[in-house]
N, C-alpha and C positions, 0 to 999 in steps of 0.2 A: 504494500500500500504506500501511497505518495506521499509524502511530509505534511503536503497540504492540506489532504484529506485525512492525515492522520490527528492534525490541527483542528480539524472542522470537527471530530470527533470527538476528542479531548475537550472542547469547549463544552460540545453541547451534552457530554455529562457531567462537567463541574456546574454546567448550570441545572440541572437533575438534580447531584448533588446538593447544590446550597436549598433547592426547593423542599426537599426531602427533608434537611433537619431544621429547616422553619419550622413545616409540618409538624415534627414528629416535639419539638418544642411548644409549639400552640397546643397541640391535644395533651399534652403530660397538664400543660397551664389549666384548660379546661376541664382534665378530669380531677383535678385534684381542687378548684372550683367547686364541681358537683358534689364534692365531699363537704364542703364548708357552709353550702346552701343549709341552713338551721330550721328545714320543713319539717311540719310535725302530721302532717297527712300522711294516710298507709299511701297514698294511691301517688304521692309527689315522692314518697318515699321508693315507692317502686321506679318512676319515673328517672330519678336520679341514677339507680342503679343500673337500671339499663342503659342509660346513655355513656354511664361509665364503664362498662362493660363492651358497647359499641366502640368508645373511644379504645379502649386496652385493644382492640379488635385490629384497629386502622393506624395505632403507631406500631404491632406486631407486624404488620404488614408493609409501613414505611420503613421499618428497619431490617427485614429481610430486603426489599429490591436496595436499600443503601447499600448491605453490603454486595450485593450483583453488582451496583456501579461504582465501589470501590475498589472493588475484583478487575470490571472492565477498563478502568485507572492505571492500576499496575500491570495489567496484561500492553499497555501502549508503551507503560517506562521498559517493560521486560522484552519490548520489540513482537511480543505475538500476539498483539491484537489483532481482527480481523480473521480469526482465524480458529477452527472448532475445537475447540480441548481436547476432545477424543479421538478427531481422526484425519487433523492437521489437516485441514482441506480448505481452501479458503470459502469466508463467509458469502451470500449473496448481499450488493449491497442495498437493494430493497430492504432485505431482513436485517441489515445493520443500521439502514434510515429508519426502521421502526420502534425496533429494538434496539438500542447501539452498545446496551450491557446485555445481550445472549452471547452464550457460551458455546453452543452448540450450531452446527448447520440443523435444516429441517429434517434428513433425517436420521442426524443420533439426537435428535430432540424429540423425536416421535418416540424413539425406541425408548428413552430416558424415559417419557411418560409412559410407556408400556412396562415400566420396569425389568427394560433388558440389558440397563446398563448398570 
């Protein structure tokens, strides 16, 4: 892959990056808010709780894809970005424009969801 495009890359996952642990700072902020809400209703009681349980939900999930693009970071410093972990083949770059922290080509990513790797 080109310098240039390796550049265009690296950017648009530090900027992934920085959105990600906004995120993942706003929802800690807010659920620990829904703790301090002093409701004494079962039914706002319930409400809290679920919302902080949705929230636990969506920074478990921001901080799995951070690390995918802290991965796809040092695969650029390590020179093998672009390129499928398991069967060194290079990436499509549709599938890098989409996703630009995938690991895999499509298919050892199929197979990976199949549980064949």
């Amino acid at each position: 892959m080109d310098k240039k495009r390796l550049d265009y890359y690296k950017k648009k996952l530090q900027a992934r990056r920085e959105e990600l642990v906004k995120a993942i700072v706003r929802t800690g902020q807010e659920g620990r808010e829904a703790d301090e809400d002093p409701t004494v209703d079962l039914a706002d009681k319930a409400a809290n709780s679920y919302t902080k349980e949705f929230l636990f939900g969506q920074t478990h999930n921001d901080r799995a894809l951070l690390q995918l693009v802290d991965e796809a970071l040092e695969r650029i410093r390590e020179g093998t970005f672009g390129l499928c972990v398991q069967c060194q083949e290079e990436l499509q770059q549709k599938r890098l424009e989409a996703v630009p922290w995938t690991r895999y080509c499509i298919t050892c990513q199929e197979k990976q969801e199949q549980g064949l790797l």
